[in-house]
N, CA, C and O atoms as a GROMACS GRO file, in nm:
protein
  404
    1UNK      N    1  -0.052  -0.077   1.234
    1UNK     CA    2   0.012   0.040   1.291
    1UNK      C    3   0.160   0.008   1.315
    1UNK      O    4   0.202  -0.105   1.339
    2UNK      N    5   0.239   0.124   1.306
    2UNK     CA    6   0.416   0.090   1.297
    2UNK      C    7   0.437   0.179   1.442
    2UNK      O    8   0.408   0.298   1.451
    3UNK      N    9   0.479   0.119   1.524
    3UNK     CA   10   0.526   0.196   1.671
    3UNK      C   11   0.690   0.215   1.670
    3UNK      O   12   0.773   0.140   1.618
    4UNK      N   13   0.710   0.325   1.735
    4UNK     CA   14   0.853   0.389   1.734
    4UNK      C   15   0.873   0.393   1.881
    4UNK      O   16   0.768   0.436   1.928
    5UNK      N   17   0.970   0.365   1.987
    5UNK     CA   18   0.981   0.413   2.072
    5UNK      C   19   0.846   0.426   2.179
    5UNK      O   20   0.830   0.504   2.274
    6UNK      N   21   0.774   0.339   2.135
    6UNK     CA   22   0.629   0.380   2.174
    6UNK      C   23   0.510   0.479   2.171
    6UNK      O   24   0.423   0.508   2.253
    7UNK      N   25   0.558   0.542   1.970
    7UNK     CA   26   0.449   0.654   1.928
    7UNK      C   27   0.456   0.578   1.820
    7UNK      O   28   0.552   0.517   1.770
    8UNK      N   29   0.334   0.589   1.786
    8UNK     CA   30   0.299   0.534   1.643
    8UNK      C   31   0.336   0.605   1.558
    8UNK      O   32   0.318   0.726   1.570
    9UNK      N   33   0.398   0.554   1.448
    9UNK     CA   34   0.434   0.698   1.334
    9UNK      C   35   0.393   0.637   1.212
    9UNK      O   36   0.438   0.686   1.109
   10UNK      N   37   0.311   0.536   1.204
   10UNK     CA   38   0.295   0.446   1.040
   10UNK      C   39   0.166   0.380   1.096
   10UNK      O   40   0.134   0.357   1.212
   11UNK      N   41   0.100   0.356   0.977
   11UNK     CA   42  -0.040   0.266   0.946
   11UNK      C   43  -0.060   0.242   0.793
   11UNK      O   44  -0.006   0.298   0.698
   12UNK      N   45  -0.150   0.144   0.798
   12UNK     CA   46  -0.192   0.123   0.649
   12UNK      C   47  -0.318   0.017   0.689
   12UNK      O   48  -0.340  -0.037   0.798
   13UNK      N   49  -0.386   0.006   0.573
   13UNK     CA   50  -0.534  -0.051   0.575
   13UNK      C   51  -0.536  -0.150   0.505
   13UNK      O   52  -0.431  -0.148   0.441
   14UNK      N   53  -0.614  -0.265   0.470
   14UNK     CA   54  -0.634  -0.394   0.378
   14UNK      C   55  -0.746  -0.346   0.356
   14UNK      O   56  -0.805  -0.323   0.461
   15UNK      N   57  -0.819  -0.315   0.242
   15UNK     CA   58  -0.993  -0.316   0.267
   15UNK      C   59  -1.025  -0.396   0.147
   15UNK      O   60  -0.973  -0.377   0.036
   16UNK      N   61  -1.121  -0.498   0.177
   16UNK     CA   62  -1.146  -0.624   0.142
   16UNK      C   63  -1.221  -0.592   0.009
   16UNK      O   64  -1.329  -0.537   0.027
   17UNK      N   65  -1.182  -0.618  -0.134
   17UNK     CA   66  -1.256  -0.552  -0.248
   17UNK      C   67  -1.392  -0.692  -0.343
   17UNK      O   68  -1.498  -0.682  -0.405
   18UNK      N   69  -1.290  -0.813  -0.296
   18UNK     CA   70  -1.376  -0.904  -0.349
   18UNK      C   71  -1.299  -1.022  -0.280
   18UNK      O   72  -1.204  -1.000  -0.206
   19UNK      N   73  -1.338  -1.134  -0.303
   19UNK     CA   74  -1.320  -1.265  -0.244
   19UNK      C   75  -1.131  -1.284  -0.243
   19UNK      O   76  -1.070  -1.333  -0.148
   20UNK      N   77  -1.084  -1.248  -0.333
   20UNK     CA   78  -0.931  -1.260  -0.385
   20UNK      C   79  -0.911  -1.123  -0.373
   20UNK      O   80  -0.796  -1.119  -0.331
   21UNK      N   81  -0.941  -1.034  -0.381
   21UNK     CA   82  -0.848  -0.863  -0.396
   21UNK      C   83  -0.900  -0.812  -0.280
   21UNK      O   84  -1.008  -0.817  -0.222
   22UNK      N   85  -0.757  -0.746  -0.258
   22UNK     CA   86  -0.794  -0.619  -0.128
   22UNK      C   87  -0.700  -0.476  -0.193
   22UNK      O   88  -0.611  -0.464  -0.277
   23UNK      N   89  -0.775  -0.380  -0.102
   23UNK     CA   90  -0.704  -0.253  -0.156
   23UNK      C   91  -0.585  -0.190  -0.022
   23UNK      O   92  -0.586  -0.172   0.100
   24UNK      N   93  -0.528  -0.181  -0.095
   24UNK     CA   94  -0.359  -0.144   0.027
   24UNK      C   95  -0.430   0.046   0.085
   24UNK      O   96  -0.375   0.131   0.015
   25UNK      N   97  -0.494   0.087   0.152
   25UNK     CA   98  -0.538   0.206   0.172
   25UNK      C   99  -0.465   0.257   0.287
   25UNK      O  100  -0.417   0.185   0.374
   26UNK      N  101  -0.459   0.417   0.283
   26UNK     CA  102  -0.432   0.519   0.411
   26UNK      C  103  -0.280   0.460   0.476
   26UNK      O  104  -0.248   0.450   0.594
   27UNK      N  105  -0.206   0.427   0.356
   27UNK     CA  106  -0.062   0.406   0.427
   27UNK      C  107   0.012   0.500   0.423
   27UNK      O  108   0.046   0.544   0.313
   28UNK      N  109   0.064   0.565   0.556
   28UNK     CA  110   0.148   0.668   0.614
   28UNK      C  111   0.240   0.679   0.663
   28UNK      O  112   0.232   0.582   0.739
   29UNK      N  113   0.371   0.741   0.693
   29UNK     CA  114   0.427   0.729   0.821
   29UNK      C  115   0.476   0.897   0.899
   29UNK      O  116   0.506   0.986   0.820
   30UNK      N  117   0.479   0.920   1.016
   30UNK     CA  118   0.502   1.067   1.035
   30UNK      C  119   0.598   1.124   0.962
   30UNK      O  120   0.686   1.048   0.924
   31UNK      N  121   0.609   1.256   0.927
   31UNK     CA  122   0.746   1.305   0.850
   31UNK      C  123   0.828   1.263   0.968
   31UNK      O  124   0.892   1.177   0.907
   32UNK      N  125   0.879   1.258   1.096
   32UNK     CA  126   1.030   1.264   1.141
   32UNK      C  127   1.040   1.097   1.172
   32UNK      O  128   1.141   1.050   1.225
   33UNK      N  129   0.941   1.023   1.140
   33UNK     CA  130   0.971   0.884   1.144
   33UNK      C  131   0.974   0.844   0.978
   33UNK      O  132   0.934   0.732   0.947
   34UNK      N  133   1.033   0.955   0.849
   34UNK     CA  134   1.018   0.877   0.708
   34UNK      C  135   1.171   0.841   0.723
   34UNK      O  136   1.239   0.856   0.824
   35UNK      N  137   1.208   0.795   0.610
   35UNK     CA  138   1.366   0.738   0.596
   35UNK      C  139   1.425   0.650   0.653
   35UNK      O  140   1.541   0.614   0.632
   36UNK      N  141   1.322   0.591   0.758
   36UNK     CA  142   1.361   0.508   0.853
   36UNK      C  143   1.339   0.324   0.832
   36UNK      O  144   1.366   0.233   0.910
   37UNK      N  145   1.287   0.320   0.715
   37UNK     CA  146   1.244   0.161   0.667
   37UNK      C  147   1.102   0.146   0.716
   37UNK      O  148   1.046   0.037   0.703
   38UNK      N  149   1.051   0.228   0.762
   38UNK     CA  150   0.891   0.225   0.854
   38UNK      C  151   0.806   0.115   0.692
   38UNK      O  152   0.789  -0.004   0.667
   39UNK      N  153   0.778   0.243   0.626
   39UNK     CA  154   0.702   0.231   0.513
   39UNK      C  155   0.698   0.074   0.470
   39UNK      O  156   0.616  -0.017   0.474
   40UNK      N  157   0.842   0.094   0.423
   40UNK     CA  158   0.931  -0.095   0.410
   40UNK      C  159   0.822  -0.175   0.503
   40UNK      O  160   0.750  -0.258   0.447
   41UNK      N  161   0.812  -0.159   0.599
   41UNK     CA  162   0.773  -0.289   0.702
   41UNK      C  163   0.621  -0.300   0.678
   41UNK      O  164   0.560  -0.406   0.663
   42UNK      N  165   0.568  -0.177   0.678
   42UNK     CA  166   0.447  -0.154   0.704
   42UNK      C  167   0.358  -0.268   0.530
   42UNK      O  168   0.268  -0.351   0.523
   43UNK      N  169   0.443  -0.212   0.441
   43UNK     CA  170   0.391  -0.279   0.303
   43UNK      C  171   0.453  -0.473   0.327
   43UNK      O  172   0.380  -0.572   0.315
   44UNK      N  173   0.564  -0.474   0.353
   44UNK     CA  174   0.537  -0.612   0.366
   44UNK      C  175   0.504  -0.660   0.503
   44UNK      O  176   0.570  -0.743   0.564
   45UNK      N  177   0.395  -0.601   0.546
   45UNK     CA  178   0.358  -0.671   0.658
   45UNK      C  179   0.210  -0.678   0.592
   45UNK      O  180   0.140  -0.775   0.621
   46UNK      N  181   0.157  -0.567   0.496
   46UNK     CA  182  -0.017  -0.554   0.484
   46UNK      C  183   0.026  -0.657   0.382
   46UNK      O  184  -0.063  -0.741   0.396
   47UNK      N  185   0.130  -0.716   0.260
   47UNK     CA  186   0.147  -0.831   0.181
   47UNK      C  187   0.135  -0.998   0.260
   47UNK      O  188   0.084  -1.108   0.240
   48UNK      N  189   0.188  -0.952   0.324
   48UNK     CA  190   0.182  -1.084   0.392
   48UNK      C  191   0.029  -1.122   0.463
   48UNK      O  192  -0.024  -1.232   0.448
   49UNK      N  193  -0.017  -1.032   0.528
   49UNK     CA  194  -0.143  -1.010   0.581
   49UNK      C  195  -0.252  -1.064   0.492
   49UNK      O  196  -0.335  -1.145   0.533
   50UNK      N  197  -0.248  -1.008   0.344
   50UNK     CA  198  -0.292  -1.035   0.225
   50UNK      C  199  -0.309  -1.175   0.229
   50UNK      O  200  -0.412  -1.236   0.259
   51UNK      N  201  -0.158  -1.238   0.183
   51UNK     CA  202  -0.146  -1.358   0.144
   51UNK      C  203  -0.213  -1.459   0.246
   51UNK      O  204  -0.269  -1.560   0.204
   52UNK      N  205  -0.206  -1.428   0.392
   52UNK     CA  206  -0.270  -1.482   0.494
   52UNK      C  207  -0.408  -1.478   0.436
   52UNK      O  208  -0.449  -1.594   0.422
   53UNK      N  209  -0.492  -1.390   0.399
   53UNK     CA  210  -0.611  -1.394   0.378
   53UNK      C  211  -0.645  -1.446   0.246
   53UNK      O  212  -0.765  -1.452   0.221
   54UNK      N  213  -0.555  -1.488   0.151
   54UNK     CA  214  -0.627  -1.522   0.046
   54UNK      C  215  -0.619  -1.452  -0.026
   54UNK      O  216  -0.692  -1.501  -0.112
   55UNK      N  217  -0.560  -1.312  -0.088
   55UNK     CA  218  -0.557  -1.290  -0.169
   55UNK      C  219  -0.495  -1.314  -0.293
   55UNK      O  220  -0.411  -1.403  -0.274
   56UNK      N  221  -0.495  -1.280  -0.401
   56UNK     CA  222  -0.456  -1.333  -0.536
   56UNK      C  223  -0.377  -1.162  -0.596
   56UNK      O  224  -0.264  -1.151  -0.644
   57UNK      N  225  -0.446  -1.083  -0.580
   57UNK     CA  226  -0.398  -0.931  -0.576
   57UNK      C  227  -0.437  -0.831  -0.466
   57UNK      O  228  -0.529  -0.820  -0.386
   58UNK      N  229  -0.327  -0.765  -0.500
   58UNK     CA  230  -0.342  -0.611  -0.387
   58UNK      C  231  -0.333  -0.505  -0.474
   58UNK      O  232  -0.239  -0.482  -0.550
   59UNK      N  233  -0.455  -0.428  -0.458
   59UNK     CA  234  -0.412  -0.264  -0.544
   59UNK      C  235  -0.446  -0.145  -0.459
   59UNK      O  236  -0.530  -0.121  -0.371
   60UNK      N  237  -0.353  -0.082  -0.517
   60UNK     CA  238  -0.389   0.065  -0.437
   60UNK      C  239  -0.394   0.200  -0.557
   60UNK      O  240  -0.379   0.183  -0.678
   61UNK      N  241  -0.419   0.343  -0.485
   61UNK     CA  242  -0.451   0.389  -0.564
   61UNK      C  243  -0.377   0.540  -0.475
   61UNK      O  244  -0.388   0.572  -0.356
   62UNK      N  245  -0.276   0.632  -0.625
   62UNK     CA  246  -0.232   0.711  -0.531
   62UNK      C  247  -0.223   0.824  -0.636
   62UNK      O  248  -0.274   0.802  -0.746
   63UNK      N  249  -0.166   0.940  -0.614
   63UNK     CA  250  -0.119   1.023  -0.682
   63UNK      C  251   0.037   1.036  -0.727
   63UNK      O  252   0.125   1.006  -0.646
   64UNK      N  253   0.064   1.074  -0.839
   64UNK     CA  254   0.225   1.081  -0.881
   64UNK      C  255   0.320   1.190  -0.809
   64UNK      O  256   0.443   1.184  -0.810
   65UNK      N  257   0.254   1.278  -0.753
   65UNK     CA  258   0.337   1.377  -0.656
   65UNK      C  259   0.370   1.333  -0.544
   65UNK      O  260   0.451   1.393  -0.473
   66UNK      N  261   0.312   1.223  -0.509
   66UNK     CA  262   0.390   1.141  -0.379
   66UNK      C  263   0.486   1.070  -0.455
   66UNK      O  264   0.461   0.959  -0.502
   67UNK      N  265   0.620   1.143  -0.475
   67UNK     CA  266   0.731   1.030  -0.545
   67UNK      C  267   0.749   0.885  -0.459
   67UNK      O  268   0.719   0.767  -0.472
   68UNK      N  269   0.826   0.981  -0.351
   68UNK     CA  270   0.859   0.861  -0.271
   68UNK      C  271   0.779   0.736  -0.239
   68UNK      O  272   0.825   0.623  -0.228
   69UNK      N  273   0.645   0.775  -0.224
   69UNK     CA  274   0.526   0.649  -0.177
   69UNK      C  275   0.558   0.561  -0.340
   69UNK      O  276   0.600   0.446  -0.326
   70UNK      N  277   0.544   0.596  -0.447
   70UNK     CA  278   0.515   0.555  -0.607
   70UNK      C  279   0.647   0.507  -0.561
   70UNK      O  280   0.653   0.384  -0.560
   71UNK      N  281   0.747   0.562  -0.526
   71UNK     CA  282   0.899   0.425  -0.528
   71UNK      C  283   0.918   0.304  -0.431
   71UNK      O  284   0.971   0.194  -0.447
   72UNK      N  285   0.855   0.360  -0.326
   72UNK     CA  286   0.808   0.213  -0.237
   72UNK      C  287   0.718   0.133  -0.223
   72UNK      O  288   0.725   0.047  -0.135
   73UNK      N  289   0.611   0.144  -0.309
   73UNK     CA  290   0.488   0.089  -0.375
   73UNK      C  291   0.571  -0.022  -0.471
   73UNK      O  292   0.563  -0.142  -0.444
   74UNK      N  293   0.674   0.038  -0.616
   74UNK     CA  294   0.734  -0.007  -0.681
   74UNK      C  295   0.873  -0.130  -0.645
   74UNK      O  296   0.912  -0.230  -0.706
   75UNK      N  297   0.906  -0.081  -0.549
   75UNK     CA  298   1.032  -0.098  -0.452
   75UNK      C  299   0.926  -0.253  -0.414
   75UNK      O  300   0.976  -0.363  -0.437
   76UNK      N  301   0.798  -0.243  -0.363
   76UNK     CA  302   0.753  -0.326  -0.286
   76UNK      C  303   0.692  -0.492  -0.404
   76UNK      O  304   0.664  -0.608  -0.372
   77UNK      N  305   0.693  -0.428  -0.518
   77UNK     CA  306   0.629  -0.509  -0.656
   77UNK      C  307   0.503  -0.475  -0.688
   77UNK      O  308   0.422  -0.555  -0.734
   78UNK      N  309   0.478  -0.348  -0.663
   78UNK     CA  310   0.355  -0.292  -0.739
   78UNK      C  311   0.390  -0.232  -0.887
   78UNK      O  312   0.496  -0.188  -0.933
   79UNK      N  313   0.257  -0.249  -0.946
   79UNK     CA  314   0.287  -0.207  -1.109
   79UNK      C  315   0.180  -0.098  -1.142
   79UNK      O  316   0.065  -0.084  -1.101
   80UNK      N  317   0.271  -0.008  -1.249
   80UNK     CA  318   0.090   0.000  -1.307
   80UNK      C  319   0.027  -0.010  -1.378
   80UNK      O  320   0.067  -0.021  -1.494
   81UNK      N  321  -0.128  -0.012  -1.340
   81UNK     CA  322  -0.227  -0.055  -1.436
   81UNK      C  323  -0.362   0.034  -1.449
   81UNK      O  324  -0.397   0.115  -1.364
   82UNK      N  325  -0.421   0.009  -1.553
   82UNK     CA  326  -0.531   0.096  -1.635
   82UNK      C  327  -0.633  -0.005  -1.485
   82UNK      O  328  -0.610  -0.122  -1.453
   83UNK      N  329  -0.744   0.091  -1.420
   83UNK     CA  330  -0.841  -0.003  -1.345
   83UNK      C  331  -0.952   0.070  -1.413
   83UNK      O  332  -0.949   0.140  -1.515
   84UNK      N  333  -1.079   0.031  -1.314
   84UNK     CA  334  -1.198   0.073  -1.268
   84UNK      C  335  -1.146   0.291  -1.245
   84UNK      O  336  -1.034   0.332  -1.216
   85UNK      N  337  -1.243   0.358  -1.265
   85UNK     CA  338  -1.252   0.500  -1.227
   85UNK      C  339  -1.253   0.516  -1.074
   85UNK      O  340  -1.338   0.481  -0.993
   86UNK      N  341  -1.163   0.564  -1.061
   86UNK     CA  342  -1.139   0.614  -0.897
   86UNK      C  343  -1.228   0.703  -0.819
   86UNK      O  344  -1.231   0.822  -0.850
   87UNK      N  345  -1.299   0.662  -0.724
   87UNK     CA  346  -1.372   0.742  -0.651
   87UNK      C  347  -1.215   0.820  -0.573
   87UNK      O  348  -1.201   0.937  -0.609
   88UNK      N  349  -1.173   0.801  -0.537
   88UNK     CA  350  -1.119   0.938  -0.492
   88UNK      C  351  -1.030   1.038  -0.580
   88UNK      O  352  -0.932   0.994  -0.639
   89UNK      N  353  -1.060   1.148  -0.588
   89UNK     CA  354  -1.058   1.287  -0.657
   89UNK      C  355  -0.924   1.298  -0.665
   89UNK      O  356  -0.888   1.350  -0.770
   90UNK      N  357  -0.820   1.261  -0.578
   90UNK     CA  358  -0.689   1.291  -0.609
   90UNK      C  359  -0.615   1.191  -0.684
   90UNK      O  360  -0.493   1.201  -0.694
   91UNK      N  361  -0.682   1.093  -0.738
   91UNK     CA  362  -0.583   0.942  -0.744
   91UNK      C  363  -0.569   0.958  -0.923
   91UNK      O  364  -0.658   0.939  -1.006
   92UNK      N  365  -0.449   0.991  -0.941
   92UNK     CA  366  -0.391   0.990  -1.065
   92UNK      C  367  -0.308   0.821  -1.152
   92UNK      O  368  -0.280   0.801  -1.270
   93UNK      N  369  -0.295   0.743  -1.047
   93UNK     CA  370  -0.242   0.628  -1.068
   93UNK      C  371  -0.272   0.541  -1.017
   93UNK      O  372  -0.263   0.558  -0.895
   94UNK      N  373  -0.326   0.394  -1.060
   94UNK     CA  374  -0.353   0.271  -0.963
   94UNK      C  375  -0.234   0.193  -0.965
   94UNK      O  376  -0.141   0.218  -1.042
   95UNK      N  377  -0.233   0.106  -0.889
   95UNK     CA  378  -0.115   0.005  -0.911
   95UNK      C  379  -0.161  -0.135  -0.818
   95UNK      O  380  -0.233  -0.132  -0.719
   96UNK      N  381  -0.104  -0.243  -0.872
   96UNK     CA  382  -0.138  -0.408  -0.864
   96UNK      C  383  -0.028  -0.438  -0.826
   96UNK      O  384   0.080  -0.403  -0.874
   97UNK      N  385  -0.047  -0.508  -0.733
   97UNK     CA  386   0.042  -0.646  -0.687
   97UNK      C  387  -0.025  -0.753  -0.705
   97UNK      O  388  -0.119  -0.773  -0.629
   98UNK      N  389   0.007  -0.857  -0.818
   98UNK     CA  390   0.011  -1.000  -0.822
   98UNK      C  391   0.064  -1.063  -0.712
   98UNK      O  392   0.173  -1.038  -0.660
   99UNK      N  393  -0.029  -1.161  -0.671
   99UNK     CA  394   0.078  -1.276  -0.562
   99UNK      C  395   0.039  -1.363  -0.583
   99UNK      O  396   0.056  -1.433  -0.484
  100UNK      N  397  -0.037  -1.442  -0.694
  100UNK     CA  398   0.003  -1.516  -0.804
  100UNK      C  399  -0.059  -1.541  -0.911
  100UNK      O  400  -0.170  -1.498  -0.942
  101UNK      N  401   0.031  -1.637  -0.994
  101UNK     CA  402   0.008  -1.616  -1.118
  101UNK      C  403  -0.066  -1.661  -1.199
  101UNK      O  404  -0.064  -1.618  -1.314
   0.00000   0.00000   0.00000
């Protein structure tokens, strides 16, 4: 969770996919807390979190009409890639972070 002033305006999820991969899920931040680097912190904080746990990759899964999220996903060293079929109905794009090689 990302606190402002003492309101939360950001979150994001790790959910554990296999021994080495987790999935970056439900990362947000309020509209009057966007523009503010929130997002920024929030992704390298669930990377680092990652790397704490062992992972080898992080993927998430989003739609292309969220520009901005797809540029700070990118911004953050996510790529994309062909996966597994998406259980959720809106997800037009996956994307991977390697953290190593």
């Amino acid at each position: 969770m990302a606190r402002n002033n003492g309101e939360i305006v950001g979150t994001c999820a790790l959910i554990k996919a296999e021994h080495d991969r987790y999935e970056l899920a439900k990362m947000a931040v309020t509209a009057n807390a966007r523009g503010k680097g929130i997002g920024w912190l929030l992704g390298q904080a669930a990377i680092a979190k990652a790397r704490e746990l062992g992972a080898k990759t992080i993927y998430l899964e989003s739609n292309t009409i969220l520009e901005p999220a797809i540029k700070l996903y990118q911004k953050l060293g996510f790529r994309k890639v062909v996966g597994q079929p998406s259980p959720y109905e809106r997800c037009n794009i996956q994307m991977e972070l390697r953290l190593v090689d």
